[in-house]
GUBAKE-744237 format. One record per residue (C-alpha): residue number from 0; residue in one letter; x, y, z. Coordinates in steps of 0.1 Angstrom, whole numbers, padded with zeros to 4 digits, always signed. Example, Ala and Ser with C-alpha at 12.3 -4.5 7.8 and 13.67 -1.06 7.14 Angstrom:
BEGIN
<site seq="0" type="a" xx="+0123" yy="-0045" zz="+0078"/>
<site seq="1" type="s" xx="+0137" yy="-0011" zz="+0071"/>
REM end
This chain:
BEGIN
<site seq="0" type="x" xx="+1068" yy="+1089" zz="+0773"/>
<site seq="1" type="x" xx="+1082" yy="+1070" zz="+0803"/>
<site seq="2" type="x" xx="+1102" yy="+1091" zz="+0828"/>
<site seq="3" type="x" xx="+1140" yy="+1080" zz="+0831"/>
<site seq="4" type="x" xx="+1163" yy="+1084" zz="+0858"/>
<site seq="5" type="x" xx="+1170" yy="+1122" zz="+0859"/>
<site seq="6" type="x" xx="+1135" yy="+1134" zz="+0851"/>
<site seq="7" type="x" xx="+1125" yy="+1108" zz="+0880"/>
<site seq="8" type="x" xx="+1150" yy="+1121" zz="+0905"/>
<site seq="9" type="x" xx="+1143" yy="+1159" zz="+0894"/>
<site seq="10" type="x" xx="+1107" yy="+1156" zz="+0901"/>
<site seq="11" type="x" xx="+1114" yy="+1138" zz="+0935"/>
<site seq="12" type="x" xx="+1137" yy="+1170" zz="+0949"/>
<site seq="13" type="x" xx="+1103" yy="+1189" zz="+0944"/>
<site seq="14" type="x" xx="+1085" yy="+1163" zz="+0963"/>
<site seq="15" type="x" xx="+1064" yy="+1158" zz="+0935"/>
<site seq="16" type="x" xx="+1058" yy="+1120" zz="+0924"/>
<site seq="17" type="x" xx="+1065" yy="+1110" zz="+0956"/>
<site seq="18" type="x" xx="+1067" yy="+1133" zz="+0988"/>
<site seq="19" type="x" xx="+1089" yy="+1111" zz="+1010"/>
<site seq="20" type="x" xx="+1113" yy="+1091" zz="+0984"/>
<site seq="21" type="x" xx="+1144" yy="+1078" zz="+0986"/>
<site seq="22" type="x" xx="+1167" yy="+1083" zz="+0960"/>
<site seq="23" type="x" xx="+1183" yy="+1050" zz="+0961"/>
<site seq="24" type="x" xx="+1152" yy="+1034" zz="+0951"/>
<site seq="25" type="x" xx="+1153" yy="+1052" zz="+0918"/>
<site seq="26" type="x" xx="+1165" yy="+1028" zz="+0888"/>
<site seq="27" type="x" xx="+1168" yy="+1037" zz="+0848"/>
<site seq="28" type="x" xx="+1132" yy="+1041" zz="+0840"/>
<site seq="29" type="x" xx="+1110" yy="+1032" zz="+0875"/>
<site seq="30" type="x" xx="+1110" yy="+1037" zz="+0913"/>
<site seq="31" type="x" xx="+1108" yy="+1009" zz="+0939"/>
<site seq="32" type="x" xx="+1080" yy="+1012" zz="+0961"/>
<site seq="33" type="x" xx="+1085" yy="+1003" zz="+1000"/>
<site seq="34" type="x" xx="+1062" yy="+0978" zz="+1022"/>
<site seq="35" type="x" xx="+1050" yy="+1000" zz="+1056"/>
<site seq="36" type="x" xx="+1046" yy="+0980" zz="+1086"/>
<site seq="37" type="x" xx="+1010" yy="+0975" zz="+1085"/>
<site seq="38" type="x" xx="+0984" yy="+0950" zz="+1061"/>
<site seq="39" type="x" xx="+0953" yy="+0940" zz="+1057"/>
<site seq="40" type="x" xx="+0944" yy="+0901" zz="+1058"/>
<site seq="41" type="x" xx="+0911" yy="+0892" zz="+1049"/>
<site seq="42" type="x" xx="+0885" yy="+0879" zz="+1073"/>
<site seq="43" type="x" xx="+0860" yy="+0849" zz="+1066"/>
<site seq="44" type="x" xx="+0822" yy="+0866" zz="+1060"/>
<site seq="45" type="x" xx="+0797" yy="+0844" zz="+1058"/>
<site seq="46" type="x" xx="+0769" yy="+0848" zz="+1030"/>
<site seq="47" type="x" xx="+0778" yy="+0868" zz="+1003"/>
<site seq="48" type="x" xx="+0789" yy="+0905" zz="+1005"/>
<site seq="49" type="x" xx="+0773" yy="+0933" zz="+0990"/>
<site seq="50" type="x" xx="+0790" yy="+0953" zz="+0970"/>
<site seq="51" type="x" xx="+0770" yy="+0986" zz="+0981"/>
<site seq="52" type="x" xx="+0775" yy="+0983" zz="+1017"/>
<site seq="53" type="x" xx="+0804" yy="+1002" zz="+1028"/>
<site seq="54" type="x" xx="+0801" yy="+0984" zz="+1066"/>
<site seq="55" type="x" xx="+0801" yy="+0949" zz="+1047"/>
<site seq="56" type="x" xx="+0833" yy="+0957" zz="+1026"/>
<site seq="57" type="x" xx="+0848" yy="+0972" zz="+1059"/>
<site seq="58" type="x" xx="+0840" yy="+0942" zz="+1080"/>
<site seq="59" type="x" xx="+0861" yy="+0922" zz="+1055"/>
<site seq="60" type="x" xx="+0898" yy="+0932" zz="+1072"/>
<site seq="61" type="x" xx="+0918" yy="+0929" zz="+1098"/>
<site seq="62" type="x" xx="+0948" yy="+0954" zz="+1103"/>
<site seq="63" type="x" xx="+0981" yy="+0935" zz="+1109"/>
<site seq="64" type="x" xx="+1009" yy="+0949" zz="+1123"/>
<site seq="65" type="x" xx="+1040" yy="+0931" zz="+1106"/>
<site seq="66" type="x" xx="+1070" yy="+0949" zz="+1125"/>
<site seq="67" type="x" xx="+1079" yy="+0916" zz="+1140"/>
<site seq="68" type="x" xx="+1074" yy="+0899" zz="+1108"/>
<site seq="69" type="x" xx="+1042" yy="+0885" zz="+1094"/>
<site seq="70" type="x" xx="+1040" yy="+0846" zz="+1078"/>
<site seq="71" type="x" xx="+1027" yy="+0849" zz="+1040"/>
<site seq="72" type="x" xx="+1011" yy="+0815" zz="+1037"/>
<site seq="73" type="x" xx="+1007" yy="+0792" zz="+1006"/>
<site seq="74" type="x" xx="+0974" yy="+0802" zz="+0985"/>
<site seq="75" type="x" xx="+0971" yy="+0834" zz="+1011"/>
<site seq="76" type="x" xx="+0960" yy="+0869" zz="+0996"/>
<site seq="77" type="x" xx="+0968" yy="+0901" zz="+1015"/>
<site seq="78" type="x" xx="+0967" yy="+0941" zz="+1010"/>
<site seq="79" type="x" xx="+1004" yy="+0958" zz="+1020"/>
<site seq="80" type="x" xx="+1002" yy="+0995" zz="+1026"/>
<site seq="81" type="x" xx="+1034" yy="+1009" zz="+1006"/>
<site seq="82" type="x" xx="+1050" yy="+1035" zz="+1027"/>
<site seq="83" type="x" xx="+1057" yy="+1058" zz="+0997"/>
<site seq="84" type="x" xx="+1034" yy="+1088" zz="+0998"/>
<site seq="85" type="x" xx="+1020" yy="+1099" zz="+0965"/>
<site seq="86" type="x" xx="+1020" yy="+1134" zz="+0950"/>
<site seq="87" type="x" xx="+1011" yy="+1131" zz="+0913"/>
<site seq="88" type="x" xx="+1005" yy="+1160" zz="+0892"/>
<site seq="89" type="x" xx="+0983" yy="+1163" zz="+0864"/>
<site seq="90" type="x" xx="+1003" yy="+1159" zz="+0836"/>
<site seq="91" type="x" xx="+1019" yy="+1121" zz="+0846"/>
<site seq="92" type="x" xx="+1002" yy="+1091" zz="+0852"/>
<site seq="93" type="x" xx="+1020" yy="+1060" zz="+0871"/>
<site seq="94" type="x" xx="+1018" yy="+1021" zz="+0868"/>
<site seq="95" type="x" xx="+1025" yy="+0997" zz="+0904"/>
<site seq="96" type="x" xx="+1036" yy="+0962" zz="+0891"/>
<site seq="97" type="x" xx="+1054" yy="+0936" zz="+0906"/>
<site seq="98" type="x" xx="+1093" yy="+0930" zz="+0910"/>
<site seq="99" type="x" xx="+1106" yy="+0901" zz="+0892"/>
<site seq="100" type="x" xx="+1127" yy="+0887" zz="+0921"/>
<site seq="101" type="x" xx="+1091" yy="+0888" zz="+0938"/>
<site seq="102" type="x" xx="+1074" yy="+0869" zz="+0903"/>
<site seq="103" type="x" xx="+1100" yy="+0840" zz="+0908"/>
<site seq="104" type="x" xx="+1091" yy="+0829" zz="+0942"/>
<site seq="105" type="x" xx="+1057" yy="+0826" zz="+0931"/>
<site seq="106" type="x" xx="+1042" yy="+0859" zz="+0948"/>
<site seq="107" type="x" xx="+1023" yy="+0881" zz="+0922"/>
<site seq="108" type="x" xx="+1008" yy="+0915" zz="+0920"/>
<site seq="109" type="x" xx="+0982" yy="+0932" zz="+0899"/>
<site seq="110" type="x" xx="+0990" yy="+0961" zz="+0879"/>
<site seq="111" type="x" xx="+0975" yy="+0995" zz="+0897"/>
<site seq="112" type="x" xx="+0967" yy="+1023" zz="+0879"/>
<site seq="113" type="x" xx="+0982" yy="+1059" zz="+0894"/>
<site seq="114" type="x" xx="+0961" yy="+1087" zz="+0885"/>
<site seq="115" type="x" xx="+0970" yy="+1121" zz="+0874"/>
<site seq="116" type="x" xx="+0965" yy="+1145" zz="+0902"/>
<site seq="117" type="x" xx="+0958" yy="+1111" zz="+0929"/>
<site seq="118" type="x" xx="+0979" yy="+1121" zz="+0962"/>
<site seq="119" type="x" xx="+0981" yy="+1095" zz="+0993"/>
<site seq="120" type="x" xx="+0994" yy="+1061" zz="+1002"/>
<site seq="121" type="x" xx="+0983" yy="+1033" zz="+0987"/>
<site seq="122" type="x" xx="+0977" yy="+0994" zz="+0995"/>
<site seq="123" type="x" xx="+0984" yy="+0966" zz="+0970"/>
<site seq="124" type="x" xx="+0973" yy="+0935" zz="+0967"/>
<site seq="125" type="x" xx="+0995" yy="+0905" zz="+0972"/>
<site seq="126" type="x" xx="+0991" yy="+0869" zz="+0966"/>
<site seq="127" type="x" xx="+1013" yy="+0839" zz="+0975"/>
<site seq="128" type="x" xx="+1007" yy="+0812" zz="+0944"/>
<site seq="129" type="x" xx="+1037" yy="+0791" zz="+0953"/>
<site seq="130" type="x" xx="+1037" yy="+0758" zz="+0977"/>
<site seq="131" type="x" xx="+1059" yy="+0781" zz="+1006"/>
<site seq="132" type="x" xx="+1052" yy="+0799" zz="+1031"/>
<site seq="133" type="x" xx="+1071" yy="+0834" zz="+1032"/>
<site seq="134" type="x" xx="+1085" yy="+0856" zz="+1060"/>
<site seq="135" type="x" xx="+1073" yy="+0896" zz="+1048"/>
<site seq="136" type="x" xx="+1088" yy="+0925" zz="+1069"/>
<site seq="137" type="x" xx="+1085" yy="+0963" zz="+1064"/>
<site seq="138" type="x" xx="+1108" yy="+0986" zz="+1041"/>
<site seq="139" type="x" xx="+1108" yy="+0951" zz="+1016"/>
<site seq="140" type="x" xx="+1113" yy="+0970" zz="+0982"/>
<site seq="141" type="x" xx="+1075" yy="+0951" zz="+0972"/>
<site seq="142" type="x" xx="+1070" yy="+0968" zz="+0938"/>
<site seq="143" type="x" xx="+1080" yy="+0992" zz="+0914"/>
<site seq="144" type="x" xx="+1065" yy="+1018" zz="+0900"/>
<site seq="145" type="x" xx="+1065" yy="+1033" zz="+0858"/>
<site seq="146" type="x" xx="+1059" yy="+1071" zz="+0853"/>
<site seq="147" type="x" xx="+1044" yy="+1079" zz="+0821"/>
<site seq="148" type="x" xx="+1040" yy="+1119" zz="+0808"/>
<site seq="149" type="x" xx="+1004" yy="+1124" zz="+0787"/>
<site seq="150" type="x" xx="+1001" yy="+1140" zz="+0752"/>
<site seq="151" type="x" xx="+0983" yy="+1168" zz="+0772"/>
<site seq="152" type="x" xx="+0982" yy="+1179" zz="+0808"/>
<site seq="153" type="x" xx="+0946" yy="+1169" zz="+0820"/>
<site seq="154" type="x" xx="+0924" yy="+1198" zz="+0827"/>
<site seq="155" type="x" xx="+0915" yy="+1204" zz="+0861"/>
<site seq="156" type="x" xx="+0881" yy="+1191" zz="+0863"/>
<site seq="157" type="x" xx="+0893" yy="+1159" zz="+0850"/>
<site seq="158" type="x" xx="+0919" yy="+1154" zz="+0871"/>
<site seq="159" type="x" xx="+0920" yy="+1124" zz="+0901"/>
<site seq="160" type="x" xx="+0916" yy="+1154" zz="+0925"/>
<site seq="161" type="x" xx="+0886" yy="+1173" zz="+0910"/>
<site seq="162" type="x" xx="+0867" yy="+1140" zz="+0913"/>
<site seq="163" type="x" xx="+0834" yy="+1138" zz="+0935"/>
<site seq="164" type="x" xx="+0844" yy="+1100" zz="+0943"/>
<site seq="165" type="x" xx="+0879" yy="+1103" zz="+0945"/>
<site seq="166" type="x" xx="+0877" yy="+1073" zz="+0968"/>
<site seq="167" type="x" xx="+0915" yy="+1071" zz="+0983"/>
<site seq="168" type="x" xx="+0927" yy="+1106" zz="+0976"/>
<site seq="169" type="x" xx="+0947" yy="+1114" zz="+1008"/>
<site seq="170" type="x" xx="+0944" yy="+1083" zz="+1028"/>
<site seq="171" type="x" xx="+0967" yy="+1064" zz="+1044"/>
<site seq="172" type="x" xx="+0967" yy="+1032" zz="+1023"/>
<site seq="173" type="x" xx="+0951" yy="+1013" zz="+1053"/>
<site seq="174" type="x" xx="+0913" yy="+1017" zz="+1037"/>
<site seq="175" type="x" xx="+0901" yy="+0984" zz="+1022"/>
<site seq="176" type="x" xx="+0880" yy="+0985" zz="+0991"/>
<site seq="177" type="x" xx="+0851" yy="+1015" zz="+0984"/>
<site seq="178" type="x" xx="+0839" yy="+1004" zz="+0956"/>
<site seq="179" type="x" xx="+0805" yy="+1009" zz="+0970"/>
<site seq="180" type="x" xx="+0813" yy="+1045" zz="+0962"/>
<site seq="181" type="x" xx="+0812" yy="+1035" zz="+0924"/>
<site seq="182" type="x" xx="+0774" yy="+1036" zz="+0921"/>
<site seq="183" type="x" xx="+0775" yy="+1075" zz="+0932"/>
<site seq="184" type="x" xx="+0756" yy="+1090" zz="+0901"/>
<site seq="185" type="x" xx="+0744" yy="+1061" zz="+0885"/>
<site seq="186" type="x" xx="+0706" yy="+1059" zz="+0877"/>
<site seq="187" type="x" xx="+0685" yy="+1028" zz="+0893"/>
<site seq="188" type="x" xx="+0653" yy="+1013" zz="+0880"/>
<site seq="189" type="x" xx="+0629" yy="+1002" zz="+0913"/>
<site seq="190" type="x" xx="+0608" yy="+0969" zz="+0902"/>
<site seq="191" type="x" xx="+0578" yy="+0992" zz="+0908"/>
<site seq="192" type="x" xx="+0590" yy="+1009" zz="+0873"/>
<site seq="193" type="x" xx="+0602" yy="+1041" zz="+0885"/>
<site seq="194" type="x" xx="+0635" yy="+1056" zz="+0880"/>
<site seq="195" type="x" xx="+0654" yy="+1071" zz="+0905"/>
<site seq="196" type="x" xx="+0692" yy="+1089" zz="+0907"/>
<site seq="197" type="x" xx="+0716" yy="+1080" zz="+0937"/>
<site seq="198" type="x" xx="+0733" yy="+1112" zz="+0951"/>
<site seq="199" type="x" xx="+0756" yy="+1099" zz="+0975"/>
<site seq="200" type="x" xx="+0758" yy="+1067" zz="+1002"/>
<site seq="201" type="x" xx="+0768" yy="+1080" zz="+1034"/>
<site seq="202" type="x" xx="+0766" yy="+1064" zz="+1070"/>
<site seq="203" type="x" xx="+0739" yy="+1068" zz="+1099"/>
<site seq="204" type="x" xx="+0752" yy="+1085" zz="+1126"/>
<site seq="205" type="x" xx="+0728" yy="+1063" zz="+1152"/>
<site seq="206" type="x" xx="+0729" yy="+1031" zz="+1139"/>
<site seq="207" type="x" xx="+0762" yy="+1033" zz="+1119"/>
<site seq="208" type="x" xx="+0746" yy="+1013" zz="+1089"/>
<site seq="209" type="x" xx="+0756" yy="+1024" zz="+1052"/>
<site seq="210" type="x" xx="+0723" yy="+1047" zz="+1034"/>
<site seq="211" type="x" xx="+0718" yy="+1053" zz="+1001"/>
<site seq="212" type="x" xx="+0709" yy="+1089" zz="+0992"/>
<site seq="213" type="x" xx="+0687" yy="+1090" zz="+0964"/>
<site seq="214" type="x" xx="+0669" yy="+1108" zz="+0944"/>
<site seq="215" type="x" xx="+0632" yy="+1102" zz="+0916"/>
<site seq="216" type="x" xx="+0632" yy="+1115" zz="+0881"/>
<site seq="217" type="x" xx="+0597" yy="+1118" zz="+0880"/>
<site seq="218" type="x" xx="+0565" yy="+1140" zz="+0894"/>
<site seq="219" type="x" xx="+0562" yy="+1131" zz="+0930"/>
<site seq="220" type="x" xx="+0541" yy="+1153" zz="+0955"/>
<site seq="221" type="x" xx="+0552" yy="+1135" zz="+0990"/>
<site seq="222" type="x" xx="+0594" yy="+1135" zz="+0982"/>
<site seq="223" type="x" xx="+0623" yy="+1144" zz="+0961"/>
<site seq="224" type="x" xx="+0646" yy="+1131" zz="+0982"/>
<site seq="225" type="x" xx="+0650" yy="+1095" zz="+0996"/>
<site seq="226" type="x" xx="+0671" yy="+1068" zz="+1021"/>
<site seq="227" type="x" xx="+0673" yy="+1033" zz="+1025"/>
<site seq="228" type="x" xx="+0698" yy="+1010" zz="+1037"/>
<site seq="229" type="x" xx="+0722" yy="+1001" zz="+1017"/>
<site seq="230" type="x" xx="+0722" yy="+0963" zz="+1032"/>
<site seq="231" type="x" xx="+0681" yy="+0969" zz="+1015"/>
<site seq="232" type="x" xx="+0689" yy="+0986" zz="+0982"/>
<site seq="233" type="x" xx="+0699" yy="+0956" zz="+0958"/>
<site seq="234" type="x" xx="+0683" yy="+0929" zz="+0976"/>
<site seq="235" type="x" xx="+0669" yy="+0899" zz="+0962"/>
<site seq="236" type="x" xx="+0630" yy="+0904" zz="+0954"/>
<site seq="237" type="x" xx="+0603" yy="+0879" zz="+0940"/>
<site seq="238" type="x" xx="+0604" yy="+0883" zz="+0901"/>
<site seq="239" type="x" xx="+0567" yy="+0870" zz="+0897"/>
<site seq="240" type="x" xx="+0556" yy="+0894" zz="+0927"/>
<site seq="241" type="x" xx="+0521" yy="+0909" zz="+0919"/>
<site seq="242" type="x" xx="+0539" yy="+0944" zz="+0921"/>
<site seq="243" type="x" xx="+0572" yy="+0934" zz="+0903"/>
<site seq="244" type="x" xx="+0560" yy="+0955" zz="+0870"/>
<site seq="245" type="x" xx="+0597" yy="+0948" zz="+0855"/>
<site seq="246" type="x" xx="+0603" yy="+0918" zz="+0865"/>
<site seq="247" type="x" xx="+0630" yy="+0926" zz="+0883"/>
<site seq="248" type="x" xx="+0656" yy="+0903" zz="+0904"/>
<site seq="249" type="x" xx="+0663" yy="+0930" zz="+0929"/>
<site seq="250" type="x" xx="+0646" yy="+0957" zz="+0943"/>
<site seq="251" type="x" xx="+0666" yy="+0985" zz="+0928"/>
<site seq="252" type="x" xx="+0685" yy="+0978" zz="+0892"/>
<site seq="253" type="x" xx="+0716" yy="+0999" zz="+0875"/>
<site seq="254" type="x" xx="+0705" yy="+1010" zz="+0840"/>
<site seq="255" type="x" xx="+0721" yy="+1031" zz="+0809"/>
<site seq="256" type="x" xx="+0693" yy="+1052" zz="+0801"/>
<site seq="257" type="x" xx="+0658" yy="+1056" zz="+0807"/>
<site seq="258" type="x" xx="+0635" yy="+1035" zz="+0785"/>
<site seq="259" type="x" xx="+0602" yy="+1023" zz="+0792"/>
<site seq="260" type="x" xx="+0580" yy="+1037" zz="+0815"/>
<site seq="261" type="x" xx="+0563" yy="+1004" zz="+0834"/>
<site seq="262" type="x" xx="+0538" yy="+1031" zz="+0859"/>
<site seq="263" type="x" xx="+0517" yy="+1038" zz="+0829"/>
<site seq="264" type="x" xx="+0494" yy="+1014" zz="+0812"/>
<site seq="265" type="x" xx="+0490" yy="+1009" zz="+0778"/>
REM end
């Protein structure tokens, strides 16, 4: 069920939905969400970016200040940090899409997802598909956003907040992507045939480089308990290597389950 005006406006008075709202923004059956003063424009790497490396990802942005106004290029992608501040409780979910009057000058943005329970700022990503170049300036109504209550309220171990990766809970919408954080629990095959469970990614507090916590599901007498940098942890490797019993393209591969065993010989 999509939340109207009233329902909107009565969760609003209770700070819930949205902790710092303005009523004004509310319409029949969504809420106009408000551009802050700050993006993130997206720096030229070169090679390719890996996914796993929270220092590569963060290495992608620069953090723009657009209080004097900031020149939205043609063909030009961009985060905007909304200043709205979410508060969303476990029994409504939300859905960010673009404003129409921003649709017919060409500028588009993606659907977002709002998750039960998720509480923070947000950033959204913009594009400019048109053959102009735009002038953007903070509290620019950029997007609006649906409320929608569930069937059931979400218990609490599933909600956004009882999350172990709940990557942008309570940050201030100026974070690029973390999607390294995605591979958190996920169960990796090494080409040497062993299988191994990643705990967590965290950062060195010497060198600053992104590690890779993981763990082996099997016997092992030296360790249980493993780290390698993330910037070595999917990396290319020879498939026709002497000790490549999988034939693996990378050093460490994401599987569903654990099938063959490639350290024992038939």
């Amino acid at each position: 069920m999509v939340l109207s005006y009233a329902t909107i406006k009565k969760y609003l008075s209770k700070n819930i939905l949205i902790e710092n709202a303005n009523n004004q923004n509310i319409h029949a059956s969504s809420y106009d969400v408000t551009l802050d003063k700050y993006i993130l424009t997206f720096k030229k790497q070169k090679g390719s970016i890996s996914l796993i490396d929270g220092q590569d990802l963060n290495n992608m942005y620069e953090e723009v200040n657009i209080s004097e106004g900031y020149t939205l290029k043609p063909g030009e992608t961009i985060l905007v940090v909304l200043e709205d501040s979410f508060n969303m409780p476990d029994n409504i979910c939300g859905e960010i899409r673009g404003r129409t009057s921003f649709n017919r000058l060409g500028i588009t943005i993606p659907v977002q997802h709002l998750n039960p329970g998720f509480k923070g700022k947000l950033n959204l990503t913009l594009t400019n598909n048109s053959t102009n170049s735009y002038t953007i300036t903070p509290k620019i109504q950029i997007a609006q956003v649906i409320f929608e209550k569930l069937d059931h309220k979400v218990k609490k171990e599933n909600s956004y907040s009882a999350k172990k990766t709940k990557t942008y809970q309570n940050s201030d919408g100026r974070q690029g992507s973390m999607v390294y954080k995605d591979y958190i629990g996920k169960v990796v095959r090494h080409f040497k045939g062993n299988y191994y469970y990643i705990e967590d990614i965290c950062m060195d507090s010497e060198t600053k480089e992104y590690t890779v916590i993981y763990r082996n599901i099997y016997e092992r007498e030296d360790s249980n308990i493993w780290a390698r940098p993330a910037k070595m942890f999917f990396e290319k490797i020879d498939p026709n290597r002497k000790d490549n019993l999988t034939n693996q393209k990378y050093r460490f591969e994401i599987v569903d389950e654990l099938t063959k065993d490639y350290t024992k010989k038939d």
